[in-house]
C-alpha positions as CSV (number, residue, x, y, z in Angstrom):
1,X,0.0,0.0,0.0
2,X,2.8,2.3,0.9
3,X,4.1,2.2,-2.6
4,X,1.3,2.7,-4.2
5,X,0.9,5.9,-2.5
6,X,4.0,7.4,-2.8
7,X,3.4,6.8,-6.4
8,X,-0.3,8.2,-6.6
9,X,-0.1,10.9,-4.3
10,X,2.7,13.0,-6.1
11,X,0.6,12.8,-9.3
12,X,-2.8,13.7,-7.8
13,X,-0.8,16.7,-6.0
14,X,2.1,17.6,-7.9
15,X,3.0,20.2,-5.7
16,X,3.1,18.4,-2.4
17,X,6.8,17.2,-0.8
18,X,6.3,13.8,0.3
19,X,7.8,14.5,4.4
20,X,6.7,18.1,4.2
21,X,3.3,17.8,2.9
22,X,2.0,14.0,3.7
23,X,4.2,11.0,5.6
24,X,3.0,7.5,4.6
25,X,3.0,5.6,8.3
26,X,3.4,2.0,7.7
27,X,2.4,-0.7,9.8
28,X,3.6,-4.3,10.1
29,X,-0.8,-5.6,9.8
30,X,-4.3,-4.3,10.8
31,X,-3.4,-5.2,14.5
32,X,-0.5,-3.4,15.1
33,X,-2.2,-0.5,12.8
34,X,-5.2,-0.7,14.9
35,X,-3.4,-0.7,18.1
36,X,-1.4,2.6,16.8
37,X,-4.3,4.8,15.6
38,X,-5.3,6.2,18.9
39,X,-1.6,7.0,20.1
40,X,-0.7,8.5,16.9
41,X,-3.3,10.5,16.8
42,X,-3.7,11.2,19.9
43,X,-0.1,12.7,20.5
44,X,0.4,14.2,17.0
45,X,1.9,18.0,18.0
46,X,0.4,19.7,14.7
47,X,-3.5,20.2,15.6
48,X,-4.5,21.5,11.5
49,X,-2.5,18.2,10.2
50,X,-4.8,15.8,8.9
51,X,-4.6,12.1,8.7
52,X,-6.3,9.1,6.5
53,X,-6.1,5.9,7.4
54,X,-6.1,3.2,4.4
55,X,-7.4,-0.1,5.2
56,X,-7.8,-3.4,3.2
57,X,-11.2,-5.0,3.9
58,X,-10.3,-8.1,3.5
59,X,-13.6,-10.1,3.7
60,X,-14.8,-7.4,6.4
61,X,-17.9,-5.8,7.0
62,X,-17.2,-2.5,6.0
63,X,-19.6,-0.6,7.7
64,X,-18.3,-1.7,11.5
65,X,-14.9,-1.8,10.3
66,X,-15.2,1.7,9.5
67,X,-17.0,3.0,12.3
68,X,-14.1,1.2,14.8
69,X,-11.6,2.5,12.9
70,X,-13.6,5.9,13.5
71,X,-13.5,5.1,17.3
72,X,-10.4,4.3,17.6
73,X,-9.5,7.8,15.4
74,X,-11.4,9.9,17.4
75,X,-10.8,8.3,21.2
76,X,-8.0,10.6,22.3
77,X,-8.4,13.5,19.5
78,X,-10.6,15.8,17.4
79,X,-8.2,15.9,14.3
80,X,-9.7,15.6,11.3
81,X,-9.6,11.9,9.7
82,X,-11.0,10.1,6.4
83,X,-11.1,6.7,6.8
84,X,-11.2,4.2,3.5
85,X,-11.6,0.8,3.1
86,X,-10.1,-0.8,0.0
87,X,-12.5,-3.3,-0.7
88,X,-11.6,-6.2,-1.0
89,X,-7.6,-5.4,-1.5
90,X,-5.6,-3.1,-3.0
91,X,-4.8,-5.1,-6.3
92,X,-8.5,-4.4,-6.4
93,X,-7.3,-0.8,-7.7
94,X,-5.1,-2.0,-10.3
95,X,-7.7,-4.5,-11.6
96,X,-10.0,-1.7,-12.1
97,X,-7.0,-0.1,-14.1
98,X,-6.2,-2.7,-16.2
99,X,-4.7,-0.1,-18.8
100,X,-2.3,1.0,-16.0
101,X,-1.5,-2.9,-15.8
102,X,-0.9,-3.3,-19.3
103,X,1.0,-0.2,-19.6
104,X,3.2,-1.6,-16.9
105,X,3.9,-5.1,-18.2
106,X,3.1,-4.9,-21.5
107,X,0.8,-7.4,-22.7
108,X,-1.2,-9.6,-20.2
109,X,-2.9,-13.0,-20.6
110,X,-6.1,-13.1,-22.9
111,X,-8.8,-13.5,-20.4
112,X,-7.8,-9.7,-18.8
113,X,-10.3,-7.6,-20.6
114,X,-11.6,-4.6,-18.9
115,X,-15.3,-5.7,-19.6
116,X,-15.1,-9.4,-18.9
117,X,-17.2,-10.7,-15.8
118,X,-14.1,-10.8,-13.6
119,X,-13.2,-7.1,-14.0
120,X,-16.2,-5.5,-13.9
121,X,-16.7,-4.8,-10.8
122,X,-13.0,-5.5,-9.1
123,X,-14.1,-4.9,-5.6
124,X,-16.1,-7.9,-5.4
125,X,-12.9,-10.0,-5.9
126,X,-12.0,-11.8,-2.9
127,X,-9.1,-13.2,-5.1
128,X,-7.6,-10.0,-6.4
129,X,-3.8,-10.6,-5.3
130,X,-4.4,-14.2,-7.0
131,X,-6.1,-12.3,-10.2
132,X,-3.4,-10.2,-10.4
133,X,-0.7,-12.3,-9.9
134,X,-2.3,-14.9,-12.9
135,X,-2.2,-12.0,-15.4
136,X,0.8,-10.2,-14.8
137,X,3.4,-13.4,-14.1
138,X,4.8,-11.4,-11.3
139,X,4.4,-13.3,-8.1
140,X,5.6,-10.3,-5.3
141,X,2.4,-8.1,-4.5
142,X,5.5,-5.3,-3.3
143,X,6.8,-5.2,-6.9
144,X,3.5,-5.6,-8.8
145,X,2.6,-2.6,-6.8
146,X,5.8,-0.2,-7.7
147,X,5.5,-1.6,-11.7
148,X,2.0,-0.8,-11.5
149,X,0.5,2.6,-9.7
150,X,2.8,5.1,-11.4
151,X,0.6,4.1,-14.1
152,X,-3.1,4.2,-12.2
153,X,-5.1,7.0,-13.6
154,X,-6.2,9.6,-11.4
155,X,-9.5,10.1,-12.3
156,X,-11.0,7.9,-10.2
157,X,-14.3,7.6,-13.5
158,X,-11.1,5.8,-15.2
159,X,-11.2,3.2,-12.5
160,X,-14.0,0.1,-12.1
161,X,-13.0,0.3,-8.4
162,X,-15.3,2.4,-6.3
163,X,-13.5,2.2,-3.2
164,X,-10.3,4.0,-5.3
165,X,-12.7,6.5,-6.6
166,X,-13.9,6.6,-3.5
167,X,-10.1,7.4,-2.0
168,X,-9.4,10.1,-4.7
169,X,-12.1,11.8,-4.3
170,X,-12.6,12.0,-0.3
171,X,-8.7,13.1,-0.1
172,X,-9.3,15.7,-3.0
173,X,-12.0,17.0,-0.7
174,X,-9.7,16.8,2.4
175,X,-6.7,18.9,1.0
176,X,-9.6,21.1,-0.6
177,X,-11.5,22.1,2.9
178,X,-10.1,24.2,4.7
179,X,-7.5,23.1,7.5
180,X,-8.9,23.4,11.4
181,X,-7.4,26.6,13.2
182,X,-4.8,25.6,15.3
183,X,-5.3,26.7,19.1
């Protein structure tokens, strides 16, 4: 996930410095990223920084896994948070892109047309990784990621995955509110 965002971010904010203007915070799983939300938060010194937290579902109900990460977010803090869930995974992005995919391996296996029954709706794959890792050849989900998001397009109508459009467009509407007043 980390390197899919420091390759989307840049080029859906061209003038933002990654470590000046956004951090990527990595965590090793949901349990240790759970366990950090409310610290983090909670302690962070800059009260008009923002944060988002980007989660895989991962066969989760999405409505109570967003409002505990919501909980969690808002426990020890009032800072502003978006919360996404990537539904199912993340390759569920790049399935919805499958341009981006071709246009970072070249040609894929027959069956990975953008309108056959697989692709259509990406987000319903519980198997994306798998998907993925079928059409492409390329077995690491690490590299797949770094060959594949600099090509993701931006606009998120280019992409069958509603939870990216649903990324893009809450964080275009985060860094385009206004930032709380620091006290």
């Amino acid at each position: 996930m980390s390197a899919t965002l420091r390759a989307l971010l840049p080029r859906l904010f061209p003038h933002w410095v990654e470590e000046e203007h956004w951090m990527v915070i990595t965590h090793r799983g949901k349990t240790a990223l759970e366990a950090s939300i409310p610290k983090k938060i909670g302690l962070w010194q800059c009260p008009s920084d923002r944060f988002v937290i980007l989660r895989d579902n991962d066969g989760s109900d999405c409505l109570r896994l967003k409002a505990r990460l919501r909980a969690l977010a808002t426990a020890r803090s009032t800072t502003e948070v978006l919360i996404r869930i990537v539904c199912q995974e993340l390759e569920s992005w790049f399935l919805g892109d499958l341009d981006a995919v071709r246009s970072a391996f070249g040609r894929l296996h027959s069956h990975a047309r953008q309108d056959s029954r697989a692709f259509r709706d990406p987000d319903r794959l519980t198997n994306a990784a798998d998907e993925l890792k079928t059409i492409t050849g390329i077995p690491g989900k690490v590299a797949r990621a770094k060959t594949i998001a600099p090509h993701l397009q931006t606009d998120p109508a280019q992409n069958r995955s509603v939870s990216f459009g649903a990324f893009v467009t809450g964080l275009q509407h985060l860094v385009a509110s206004p930032a709380p007043a620091a006290n």
